[in-house]
N, CA, C and O atoms as CSV, one atom per row, in Angstrom:
chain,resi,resn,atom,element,x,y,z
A,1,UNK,N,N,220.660,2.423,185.654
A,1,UNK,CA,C,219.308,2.934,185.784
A,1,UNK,C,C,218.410,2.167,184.811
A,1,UNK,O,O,218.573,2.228,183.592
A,2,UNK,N,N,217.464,1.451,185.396
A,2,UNK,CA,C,216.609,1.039,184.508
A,2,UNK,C,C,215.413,1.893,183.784
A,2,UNK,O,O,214.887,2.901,184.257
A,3,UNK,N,N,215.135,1.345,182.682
A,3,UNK,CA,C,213.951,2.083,181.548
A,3,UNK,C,C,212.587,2.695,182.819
A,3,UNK,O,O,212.052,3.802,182.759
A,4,UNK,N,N,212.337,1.784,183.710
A,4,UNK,CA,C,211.713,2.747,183.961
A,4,UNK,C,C,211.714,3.947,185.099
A,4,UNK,O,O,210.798,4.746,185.293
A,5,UNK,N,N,213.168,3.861,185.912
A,5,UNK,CA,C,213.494,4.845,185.912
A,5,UNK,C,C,213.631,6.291,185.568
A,5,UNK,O,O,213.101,7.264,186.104
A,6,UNK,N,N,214.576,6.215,184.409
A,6,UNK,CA,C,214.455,6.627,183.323
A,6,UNK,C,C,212.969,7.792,183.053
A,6,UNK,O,O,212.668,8.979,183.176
A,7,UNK,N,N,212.474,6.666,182.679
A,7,UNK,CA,C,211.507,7.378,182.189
A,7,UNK,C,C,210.263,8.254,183.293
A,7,UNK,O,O,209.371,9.094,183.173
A,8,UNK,N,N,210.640,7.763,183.930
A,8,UNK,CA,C,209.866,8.757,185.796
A,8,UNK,C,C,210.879,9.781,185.494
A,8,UNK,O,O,210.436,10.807,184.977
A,9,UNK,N,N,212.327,9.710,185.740
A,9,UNK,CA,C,213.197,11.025,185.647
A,9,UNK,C,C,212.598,12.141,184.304
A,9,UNK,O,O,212.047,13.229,184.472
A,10,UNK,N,N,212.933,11.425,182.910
A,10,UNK,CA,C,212.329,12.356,182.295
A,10,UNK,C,C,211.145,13.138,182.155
A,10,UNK,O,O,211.113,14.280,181.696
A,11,UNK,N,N,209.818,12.234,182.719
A,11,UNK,CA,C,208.833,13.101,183.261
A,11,UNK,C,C,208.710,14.252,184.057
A,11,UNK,O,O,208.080,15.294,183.875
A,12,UNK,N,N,209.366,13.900,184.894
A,12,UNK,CA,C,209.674,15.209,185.997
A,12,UNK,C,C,210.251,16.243,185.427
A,12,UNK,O,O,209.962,17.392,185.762
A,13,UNK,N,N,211.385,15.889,184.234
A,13,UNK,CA,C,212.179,17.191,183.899
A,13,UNK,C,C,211.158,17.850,182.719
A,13,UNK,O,O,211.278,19.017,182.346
A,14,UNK,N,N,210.016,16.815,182.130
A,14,UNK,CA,C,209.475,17.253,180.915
A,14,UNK,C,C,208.542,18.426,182.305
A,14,UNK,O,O,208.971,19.569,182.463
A,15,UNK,N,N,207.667,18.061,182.914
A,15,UNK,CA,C,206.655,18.424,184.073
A,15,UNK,C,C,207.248,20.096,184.472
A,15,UNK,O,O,206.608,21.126,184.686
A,16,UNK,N,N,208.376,19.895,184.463
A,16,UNK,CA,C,209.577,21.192,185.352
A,16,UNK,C,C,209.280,21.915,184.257
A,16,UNK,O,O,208.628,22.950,184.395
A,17,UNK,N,N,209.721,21.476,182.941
A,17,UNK,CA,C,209.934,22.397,181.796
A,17,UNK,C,C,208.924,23.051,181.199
A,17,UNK,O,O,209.047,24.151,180.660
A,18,UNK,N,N,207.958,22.446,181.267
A,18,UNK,CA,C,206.479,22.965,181.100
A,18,UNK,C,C,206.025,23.909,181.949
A,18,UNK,O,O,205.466,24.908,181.497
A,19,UNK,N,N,206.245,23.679,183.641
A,19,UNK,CA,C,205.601,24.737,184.285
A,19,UNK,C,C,206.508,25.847,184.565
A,19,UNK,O,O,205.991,26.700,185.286
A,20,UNK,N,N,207.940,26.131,184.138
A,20,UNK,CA,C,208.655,26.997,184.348
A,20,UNK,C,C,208.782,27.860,183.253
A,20,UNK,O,O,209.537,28.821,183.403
A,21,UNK,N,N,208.141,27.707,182.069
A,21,UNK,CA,C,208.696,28.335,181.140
A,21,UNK,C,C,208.617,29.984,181.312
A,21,UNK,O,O,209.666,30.616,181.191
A,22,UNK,N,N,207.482,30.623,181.570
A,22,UNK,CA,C,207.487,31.583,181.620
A,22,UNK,C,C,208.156,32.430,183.108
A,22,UNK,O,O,208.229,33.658,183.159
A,23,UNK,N,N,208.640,31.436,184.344
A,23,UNK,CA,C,209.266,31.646,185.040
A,23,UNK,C,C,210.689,32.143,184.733
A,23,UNK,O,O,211.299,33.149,185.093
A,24,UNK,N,N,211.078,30.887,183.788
A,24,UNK,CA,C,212.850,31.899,183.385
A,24,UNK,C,C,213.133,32.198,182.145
A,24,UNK,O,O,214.273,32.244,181.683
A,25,UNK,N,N,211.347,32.577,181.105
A,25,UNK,CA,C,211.476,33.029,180.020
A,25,UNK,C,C,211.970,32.341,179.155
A,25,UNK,O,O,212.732,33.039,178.486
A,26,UNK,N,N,211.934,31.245,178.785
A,26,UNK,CA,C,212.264,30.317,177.810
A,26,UNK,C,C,211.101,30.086,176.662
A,26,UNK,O,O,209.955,30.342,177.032
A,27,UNK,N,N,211.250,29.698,175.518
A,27,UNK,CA,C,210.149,28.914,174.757
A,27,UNK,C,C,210.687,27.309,174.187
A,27,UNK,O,O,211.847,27.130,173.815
A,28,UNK,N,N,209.693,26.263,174.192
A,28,UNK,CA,C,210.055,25.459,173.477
A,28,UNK,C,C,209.751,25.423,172.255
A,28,UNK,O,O,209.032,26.220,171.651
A,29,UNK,N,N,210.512,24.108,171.680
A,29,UNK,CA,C,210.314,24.077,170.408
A,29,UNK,C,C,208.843,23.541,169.816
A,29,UNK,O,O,208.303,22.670,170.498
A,30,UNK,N,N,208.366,23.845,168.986
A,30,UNK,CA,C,206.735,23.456,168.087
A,30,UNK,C,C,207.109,22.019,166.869
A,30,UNK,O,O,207.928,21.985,165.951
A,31,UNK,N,N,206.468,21.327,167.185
A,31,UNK,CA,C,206.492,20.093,166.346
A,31,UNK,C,C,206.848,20.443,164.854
A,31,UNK,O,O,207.500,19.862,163.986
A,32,UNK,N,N,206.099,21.723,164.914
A,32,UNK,CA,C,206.862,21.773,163.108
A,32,UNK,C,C,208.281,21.810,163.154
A,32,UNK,O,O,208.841,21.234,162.221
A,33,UNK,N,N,209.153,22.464,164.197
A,33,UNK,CA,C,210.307,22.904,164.069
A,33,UNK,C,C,211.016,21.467,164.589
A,33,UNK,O,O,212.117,21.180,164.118
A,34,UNK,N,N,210.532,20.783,165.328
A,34,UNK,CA,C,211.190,19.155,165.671
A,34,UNK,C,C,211.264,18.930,164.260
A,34,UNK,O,O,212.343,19.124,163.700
A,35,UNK,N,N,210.107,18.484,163.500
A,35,UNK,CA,C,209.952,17.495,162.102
A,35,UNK,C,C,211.152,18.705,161.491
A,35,UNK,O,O,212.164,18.181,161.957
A,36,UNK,N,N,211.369,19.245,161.176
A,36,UNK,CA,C,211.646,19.974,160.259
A,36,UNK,C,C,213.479,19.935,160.394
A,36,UNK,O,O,214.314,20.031,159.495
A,37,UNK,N,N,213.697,19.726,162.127
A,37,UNK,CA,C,215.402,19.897,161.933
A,37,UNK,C,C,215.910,18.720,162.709
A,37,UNK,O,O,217.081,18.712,163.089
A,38,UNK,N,N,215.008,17.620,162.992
A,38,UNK,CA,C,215.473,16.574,163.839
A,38,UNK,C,C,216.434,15.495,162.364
A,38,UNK,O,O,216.153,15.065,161.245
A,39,UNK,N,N,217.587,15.492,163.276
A,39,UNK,CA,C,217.859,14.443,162.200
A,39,UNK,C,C,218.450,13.295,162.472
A,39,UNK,O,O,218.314,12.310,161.747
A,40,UNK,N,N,219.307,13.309,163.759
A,40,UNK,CA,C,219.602,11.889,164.752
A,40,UNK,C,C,219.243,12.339,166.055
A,40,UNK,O,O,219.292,13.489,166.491
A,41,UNK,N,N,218.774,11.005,166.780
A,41,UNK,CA,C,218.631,11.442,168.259
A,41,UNK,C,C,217.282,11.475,168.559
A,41,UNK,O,O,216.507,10.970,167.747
A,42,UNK,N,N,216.658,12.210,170.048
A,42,UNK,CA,C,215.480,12.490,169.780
A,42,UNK,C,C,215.363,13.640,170.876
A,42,UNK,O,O,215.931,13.812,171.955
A,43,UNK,N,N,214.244,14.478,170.054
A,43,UNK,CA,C,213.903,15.906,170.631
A,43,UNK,C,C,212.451,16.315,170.925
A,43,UNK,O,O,211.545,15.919,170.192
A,44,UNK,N,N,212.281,16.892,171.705
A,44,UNK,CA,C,210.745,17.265,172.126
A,44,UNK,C,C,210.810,18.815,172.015
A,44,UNK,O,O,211.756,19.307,171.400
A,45,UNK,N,N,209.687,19.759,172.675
A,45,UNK,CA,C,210.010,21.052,172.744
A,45,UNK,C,C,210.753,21.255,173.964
A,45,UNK,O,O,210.542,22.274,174.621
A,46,UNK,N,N,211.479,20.521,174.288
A,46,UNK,CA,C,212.446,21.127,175.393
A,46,UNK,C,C,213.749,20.514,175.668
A,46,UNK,O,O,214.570,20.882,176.509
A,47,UNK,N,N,213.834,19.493,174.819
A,47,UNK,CA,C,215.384,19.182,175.293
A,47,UNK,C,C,216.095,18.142,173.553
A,47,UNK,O,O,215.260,17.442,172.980
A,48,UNK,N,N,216.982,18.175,173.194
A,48,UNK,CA,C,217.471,17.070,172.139
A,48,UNK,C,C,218.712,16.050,172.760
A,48,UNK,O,O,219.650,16.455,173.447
A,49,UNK,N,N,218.514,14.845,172.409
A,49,UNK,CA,C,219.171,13.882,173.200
A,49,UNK,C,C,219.953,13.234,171.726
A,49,UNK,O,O,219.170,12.672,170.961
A,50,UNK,N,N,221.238,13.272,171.348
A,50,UNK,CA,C,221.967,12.608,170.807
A,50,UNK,C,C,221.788,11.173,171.497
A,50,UNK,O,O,221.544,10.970,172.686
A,51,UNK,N,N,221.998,10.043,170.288
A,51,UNK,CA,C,221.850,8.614,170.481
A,51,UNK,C,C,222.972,7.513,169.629
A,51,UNK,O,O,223.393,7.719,168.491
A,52,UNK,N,N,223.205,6.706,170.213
A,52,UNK,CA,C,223.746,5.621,169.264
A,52,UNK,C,C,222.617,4.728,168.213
A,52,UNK,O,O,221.561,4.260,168.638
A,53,UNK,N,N,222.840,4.672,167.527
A,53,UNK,CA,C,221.394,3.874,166.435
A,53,UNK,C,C,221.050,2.921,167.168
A,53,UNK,O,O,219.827,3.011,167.268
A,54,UNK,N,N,221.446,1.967,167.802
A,54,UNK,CA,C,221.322,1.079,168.746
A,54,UNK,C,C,220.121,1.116,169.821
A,54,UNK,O,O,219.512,0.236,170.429
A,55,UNK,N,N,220.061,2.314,169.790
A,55,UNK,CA,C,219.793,2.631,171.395
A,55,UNK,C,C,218.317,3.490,171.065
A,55,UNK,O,O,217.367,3.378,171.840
A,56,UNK,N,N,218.251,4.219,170.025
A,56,UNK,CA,C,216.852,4.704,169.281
A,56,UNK,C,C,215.760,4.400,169.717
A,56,UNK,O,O,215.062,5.280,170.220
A,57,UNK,N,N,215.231,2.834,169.632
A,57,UNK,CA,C,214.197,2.174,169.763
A,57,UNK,C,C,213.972,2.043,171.135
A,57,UNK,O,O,212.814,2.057,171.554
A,58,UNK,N,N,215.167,1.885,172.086
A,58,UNK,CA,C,214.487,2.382,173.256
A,58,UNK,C,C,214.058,3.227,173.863
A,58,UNK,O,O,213.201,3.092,174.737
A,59,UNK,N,N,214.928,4.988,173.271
A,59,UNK,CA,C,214.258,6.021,173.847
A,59,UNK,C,C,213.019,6.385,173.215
A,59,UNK,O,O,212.319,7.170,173.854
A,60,UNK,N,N,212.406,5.813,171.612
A,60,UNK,CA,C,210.882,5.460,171.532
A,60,UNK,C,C,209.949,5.141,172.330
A,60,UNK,O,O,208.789,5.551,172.380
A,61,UNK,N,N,210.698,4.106,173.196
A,61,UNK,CA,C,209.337,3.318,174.167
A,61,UNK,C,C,208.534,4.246,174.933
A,61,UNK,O,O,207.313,4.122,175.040
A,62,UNK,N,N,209.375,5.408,175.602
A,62,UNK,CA,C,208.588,6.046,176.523
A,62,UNK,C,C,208.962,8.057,176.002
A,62,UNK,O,O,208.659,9.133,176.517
A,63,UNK,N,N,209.589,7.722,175.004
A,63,UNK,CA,C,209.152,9.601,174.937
A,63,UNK,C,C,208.352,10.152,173.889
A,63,UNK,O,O,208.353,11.367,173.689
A,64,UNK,N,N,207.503,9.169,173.037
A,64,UNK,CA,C,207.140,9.724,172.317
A,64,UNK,C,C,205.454,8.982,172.724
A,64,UNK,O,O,204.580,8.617,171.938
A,65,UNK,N,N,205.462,8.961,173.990
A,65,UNK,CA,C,204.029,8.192,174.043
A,65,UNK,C,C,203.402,9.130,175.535
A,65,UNK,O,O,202.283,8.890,175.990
C-alpha cells in the first residue's frame, strides 16, 4: 500500500471516528492527554499506532497535518 493510500484510508477512519462518537458513546482523547502520555508511536484522539523508529517520519507526513 502506498503513502498515499494510506493516508485516504486513515482519513476515512479519522472522518468515521469523529462522526460516530456519540453514536456508540465513545470519547477521544484531548491533546493535553496525547502530549502528556505519548511516548513511542503516534496517537491522535482516536487511535495510537506503535512504530519502528524508522518508520516515524513517515507516519509524520500525513497525520499530523
Amino acid at each position: 500500500m502506498n503513502i498515499e493510500r494510506k493516508k485516504k484510508s486513515m482519513i476515512i477512519y479519522i472522518n468515521f471516528s469523529k462522526k460516530n462518537e456519540k453514536k456508540y458513546q465513545y470519547t477521544g482523547f484531548t491533546k493535553e492527554a496525547i502530549n502528556k502520555t505519548q511516548n513511542v508511536g503516534y496517537q491522535n484522539e482516536y487511535f495510537y499506532i506503535t512504530y519502528l523508529s524508522r518508520n516515524l517520519k513517515e507516519y509524520r507526513k500525513y497525520y499530523d497535518h
